[in-house]
C-alpha positions in Angstrom: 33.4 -53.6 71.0 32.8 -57.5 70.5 30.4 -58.9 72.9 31.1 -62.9 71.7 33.5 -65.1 73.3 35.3 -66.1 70.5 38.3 -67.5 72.7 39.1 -70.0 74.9 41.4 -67.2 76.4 39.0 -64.9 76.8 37.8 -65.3 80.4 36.9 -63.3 83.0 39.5 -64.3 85.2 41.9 -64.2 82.6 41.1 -60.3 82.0 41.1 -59.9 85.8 45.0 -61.3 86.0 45.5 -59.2 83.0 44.4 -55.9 84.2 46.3 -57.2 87.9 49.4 -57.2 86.1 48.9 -53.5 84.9 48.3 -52.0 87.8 51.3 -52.2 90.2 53.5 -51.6 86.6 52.5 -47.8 87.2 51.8 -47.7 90.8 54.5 -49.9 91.9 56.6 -47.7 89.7 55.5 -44.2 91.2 55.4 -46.0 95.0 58.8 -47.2 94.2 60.6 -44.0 93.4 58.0 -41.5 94.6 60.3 -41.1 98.3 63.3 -40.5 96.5 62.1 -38.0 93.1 60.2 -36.2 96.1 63.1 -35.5 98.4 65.6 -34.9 95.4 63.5 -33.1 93.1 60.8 -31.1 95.0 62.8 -30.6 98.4 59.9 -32.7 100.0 59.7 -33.0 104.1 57.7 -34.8 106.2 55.1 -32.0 105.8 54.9 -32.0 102.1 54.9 -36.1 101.9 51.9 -35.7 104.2 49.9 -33.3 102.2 50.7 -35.2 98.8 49.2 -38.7 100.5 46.4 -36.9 101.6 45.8 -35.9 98.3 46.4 -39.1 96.5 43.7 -40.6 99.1 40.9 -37.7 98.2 40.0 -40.1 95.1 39.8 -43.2 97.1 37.1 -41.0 99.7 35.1 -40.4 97.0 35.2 -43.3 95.2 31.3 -43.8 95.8 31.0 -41.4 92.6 31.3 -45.2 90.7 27.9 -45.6 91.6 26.3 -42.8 89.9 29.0 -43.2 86.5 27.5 -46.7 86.5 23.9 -45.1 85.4 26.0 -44.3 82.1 28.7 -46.4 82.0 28.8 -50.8 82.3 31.9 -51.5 85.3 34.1 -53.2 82.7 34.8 -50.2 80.8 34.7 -47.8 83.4 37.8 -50.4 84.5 39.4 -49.4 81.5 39.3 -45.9 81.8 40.6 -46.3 85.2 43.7 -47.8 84.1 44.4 -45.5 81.4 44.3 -42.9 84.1 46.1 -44.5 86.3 49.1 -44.8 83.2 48.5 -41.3 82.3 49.0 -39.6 85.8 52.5 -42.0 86.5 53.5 -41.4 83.0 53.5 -37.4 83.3 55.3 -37.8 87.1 59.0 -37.1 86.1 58.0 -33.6 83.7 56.9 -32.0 86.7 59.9 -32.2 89.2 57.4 -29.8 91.8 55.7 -29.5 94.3 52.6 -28.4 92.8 53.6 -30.8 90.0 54.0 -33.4 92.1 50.5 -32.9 93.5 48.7 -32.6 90.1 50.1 -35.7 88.6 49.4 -37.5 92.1 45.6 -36.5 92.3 45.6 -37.8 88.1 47.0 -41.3 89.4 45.2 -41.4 92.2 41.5 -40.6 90.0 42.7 -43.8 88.2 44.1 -46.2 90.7 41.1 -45.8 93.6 38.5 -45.9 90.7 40.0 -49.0 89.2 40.5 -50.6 92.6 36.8 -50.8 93.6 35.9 -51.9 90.3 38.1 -54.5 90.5 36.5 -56.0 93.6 33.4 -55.3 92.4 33.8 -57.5 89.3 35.7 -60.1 91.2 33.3 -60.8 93.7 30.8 -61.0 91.0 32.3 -63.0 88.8 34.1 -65.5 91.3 32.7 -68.3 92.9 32.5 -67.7 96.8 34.0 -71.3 97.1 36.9 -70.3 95.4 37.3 -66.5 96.0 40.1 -66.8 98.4 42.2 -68.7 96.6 41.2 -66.8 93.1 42.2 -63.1 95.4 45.0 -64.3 96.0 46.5 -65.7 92.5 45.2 -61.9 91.3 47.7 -60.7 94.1 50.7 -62.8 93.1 49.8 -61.6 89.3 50.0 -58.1 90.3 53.5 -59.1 92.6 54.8 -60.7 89.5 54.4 -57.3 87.4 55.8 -55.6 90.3 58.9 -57.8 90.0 59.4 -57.4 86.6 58.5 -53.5 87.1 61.3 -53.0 90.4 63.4 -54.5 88.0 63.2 -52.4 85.5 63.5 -49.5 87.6 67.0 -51.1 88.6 68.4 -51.7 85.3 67.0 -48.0 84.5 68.7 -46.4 87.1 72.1 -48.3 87.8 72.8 -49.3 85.2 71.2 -47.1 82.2 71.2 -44.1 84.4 68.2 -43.0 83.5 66.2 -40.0 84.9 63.2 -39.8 86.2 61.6 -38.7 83.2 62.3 -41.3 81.3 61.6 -44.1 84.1 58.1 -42.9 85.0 57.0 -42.7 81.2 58.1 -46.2 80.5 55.9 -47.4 83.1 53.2 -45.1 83.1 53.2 -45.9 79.0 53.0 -50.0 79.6 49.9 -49.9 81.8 47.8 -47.5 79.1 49.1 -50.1 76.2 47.4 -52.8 78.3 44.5 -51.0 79.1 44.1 -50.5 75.3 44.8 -54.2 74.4 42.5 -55.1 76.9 39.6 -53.2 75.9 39.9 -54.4 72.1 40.6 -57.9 73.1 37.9 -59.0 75.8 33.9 -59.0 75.2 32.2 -57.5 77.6 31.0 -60.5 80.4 27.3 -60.4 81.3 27.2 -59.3 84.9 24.8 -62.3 86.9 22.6 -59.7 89.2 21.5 -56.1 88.3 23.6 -54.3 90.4 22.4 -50.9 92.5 22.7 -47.4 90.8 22.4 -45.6 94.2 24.5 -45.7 97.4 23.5 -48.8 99.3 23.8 -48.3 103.6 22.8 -51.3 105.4 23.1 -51.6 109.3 23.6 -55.4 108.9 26.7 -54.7 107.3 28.0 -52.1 110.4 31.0 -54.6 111.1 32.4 -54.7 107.5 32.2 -51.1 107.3 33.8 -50.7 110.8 37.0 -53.1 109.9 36.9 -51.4 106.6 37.1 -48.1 108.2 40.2 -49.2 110.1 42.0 -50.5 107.5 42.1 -47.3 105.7 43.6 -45.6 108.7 46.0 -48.2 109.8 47.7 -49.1 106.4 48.2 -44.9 105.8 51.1 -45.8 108.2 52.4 -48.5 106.2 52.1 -47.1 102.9 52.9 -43.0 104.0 55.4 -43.2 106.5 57.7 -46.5 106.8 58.7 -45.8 103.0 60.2 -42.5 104.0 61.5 -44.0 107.4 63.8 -46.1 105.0 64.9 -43.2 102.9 65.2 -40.1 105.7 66.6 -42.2 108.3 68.4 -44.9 107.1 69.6 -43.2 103.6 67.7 -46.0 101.5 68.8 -45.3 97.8 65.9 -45.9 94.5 67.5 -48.8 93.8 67.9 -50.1 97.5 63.5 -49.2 97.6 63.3 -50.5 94.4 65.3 -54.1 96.2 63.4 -53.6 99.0 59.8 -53.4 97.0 61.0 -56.6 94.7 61.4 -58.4 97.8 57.5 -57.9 98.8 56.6 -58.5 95.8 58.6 -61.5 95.8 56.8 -62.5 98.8 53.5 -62.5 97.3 54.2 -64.3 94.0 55.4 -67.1 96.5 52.6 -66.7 99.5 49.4 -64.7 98.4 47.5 -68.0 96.8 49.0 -70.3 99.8 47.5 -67.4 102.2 44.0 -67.1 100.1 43.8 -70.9 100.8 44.6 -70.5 104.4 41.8 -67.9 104.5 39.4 -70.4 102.6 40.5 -73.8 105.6 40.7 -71.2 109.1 37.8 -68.8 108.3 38.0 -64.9 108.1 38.1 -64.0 111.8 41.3 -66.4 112.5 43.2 -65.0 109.4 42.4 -61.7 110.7 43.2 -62.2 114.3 46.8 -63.6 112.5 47.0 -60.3 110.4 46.4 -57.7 113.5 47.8 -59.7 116.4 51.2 -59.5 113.9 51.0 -55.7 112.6 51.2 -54.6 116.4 54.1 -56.1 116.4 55.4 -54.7 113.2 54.7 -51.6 114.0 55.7 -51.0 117.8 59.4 -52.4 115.6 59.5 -49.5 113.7 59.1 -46.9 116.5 61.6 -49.0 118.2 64.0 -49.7 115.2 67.4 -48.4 115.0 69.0 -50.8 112.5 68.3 -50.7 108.5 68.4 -54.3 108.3 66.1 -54.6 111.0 63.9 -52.0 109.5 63.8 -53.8 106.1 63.1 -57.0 107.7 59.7 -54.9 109.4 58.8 -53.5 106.3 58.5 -56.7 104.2 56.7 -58.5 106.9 54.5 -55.7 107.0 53.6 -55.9 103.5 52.9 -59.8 104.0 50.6 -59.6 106.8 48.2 -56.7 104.3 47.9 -60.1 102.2 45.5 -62.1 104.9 43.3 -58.5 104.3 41.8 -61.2 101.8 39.7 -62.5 104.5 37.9 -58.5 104.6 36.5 -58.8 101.2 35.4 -62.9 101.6 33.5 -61.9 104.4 31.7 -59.1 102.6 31.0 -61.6 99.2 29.7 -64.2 102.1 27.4 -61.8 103.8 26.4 -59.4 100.8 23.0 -59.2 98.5 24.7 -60.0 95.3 22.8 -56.8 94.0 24.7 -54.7 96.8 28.1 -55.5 95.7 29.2 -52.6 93.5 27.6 -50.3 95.2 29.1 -51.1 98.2 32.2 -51.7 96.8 32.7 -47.7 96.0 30.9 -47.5 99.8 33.2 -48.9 101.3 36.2 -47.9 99.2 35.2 -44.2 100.7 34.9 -45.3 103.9 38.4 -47.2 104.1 39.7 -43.7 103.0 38.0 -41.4 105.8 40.8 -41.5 107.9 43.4 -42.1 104.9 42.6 -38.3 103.6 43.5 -36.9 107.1 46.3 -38.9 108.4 49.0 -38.5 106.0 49.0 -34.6 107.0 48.1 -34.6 110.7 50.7 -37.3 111.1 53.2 -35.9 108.7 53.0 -32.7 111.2 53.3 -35.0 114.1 56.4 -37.1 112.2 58.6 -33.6 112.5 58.0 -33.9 116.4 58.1 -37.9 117.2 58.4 -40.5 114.3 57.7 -43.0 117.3 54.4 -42.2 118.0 53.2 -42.5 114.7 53.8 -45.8 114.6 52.9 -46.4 118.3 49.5 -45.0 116.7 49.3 -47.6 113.8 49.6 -50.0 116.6 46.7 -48.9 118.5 44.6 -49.0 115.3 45.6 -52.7 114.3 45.0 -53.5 118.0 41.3 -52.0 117.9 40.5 -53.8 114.5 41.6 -56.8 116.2 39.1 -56.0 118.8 36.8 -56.0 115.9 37.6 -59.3 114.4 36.2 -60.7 117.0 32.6 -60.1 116.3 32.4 -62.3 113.1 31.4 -65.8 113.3 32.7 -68.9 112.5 30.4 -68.9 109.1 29.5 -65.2 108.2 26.1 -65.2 106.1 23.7 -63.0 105.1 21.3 -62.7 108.6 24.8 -63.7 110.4 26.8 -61.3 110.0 28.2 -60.5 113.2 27.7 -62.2 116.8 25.2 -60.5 117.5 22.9 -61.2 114.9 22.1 -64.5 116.1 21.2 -62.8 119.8 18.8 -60.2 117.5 17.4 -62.7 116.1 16.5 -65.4 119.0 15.3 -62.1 121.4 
């Protein structure tokens, strides 16, 4: 593979936007019509959906196996493989109309998504500026929300108006993201990384608050993602293309928002952007145990996916407090970490779902209200030796 920059074009953050875009084409896709092929297909319930998300999240737990697969491997291409997983697992989806199916393909997606996902951040925070890494997160999020548009479109115009299976809709996806994955290996050098970056799990006390928020995250947006999807569908009747609407609207949302938010993050500091994002997901979701319109629902849902945006100010504070040589490593750290709770929630709750719907979401509220509680603890200007209030009380005793 060339190594030489031998275009203007060829950027690192122009093959960060690139490999943005390819993402959500697959997962968006598989997210998109995953409620409805389940129910209609593979006679899914509440208990199955739970078990499937719990599997899809095992790769995400173990996603600290990037460190070691960096000893053979540079991040960039390991990126690459990572997306041509994630293709592959979405593009099989619709040839196994299963349950067991269904979970195979799942844990094949999965493998590639988590895996590219921590890589991702990895690279950014390496290869972004920290003065502009706000912003720069958040044009990669409108990218990705601009391929999601064009994706949920697609989807539409596949199934109104083509009437196409699901066969044929997963493949088409699943088959764009591993062309771009190809082109983008061929077309980019591979960037010099600034700082030698750790080959072994990195653990550092100092960085207790990051790993706590992180922790929370993972459990708190297994609500979001697992179980007010399939509110829509069981108990309002949401159709694929009213989901597919209802996901182009979010995404929608983001192209217009994500780099306004990233500067927000960048002028009020991470502890304000995150006091917005909790204080308002409390809200969202004691709405959705409270709900009783579809409308209303819909309105929850894409607010919901608005507030994950300000989760920008999570992964600023780390590249503001971090080692530079601790970033991958803690990358697939914390990645596992943020999926702790995300392996085990999606089936406990899926059992507790068949008794109260309700109190699942009651329970996503008490976990945005504790990392709220949280939030609190960073400083005005986070730092390596400041990174949490107490730091500066360890430090003067």
């Amino acid at each position: 593979m060339n190594t030489r920059i031998t275009h203007s074009w060829q950027r690192p953050e122009i093959l960060l936007m690139l490999m943005a875009a390819a993402v959500p084409i697959s997962f968006a896709a598989w997210q998109a019509l995953l409620n409805n092929f389940a129910i209609e297909m593979a006679a899914f319930t509440g208990k199955e959906m739970g078990v499937l998300q719990s599997l899809r999240e095992i790769p995400g737990f173990l996603a600290f196996g990037v460190i070691f697969l960096l000893l053979l491997f540079r991040e960039q291409t390991l990126a690459y493989v990572a997306l041509l997983l994630l293709g592959i697992g979405t593009a099989l989806t619709g040839f196994f109309p299963s349950v067991l199916g269904l979970y195979l393909t799942t844990v094949i997606m999965s493998i590639g998504f988590h895996y590219y996902e921590t890589l991702q951040t990895s690279l950014a925070l390496q290869w972004i500026d920290k003065q502009t890494s706000a912003e720069t997160l958040g044009r990669l999020i409108a990218t990705g929300s601009m391929a999601a548009i064009l994706t949920f479109g697609l989807i539409w115009l596949g199934s109104d108006l083509l009437q196409l299976d699901y066969q044929w809709l997963y493949l088409l996806t699943g088959g764009i993201t591993v062309l771009i994955a190809l082109v983008a290996w061929r077309a980019f050098p591979l960037f010099p990384q600034g700082t030698e970056q750790h080959k072994h799990m990195v653990l550092r006390r100092r960085y207790w608050l990051y790993y706590a928020l992180t922790f929370m995250s993972g459990a708190r947006r297994q609500i979001f993602v697992v179980f007010a999807g399939f509110l829509m569908v069981e108990k309002f009747g949401y159709s694929v293309s009213d989901i597919a609407m209802l996901f182009l609207l979010n995404a929608a949302m983001n192209v217009l928002f994500a780099r306004r938010i990233g500067r927000l993050v960048g002028r009020i500091g991470e502890r304000n952007a995150l006091l917005i994002e909790y204080t308002g997901l409390i809200l969202v979701f004691s709405g959705y145990a409270l709900v009783e319109q579809a409308g209303l629902a819909a309105g929850l849902y894409v607010l919901d996916h608005l507030f994950f945006a300000m989760a920008i100010a999570l992964k600023t504070y780390f590249q503001k407090i971090a080692a530079p040589e601790d970033i991958a490593s803690t990358a697939g750290v914390s990645f596992s970490i943020n999926h702790i709770a995300a392996v085990v929630i999606p089936a406990s709750f899926g059992l507790l779902w068949l008794a109260s719907p309700a109190l699942v979401f009651y329970l996503g509220a008490a976990m945005a209200l504790i990392s709220l509680l949280l939030s609190l603890l960073i400083p005005d200007a986070p730092k390596a030796g400041y990174e949490h209030r107490f730091s500066r009380l360890a430090v003067e005793s």
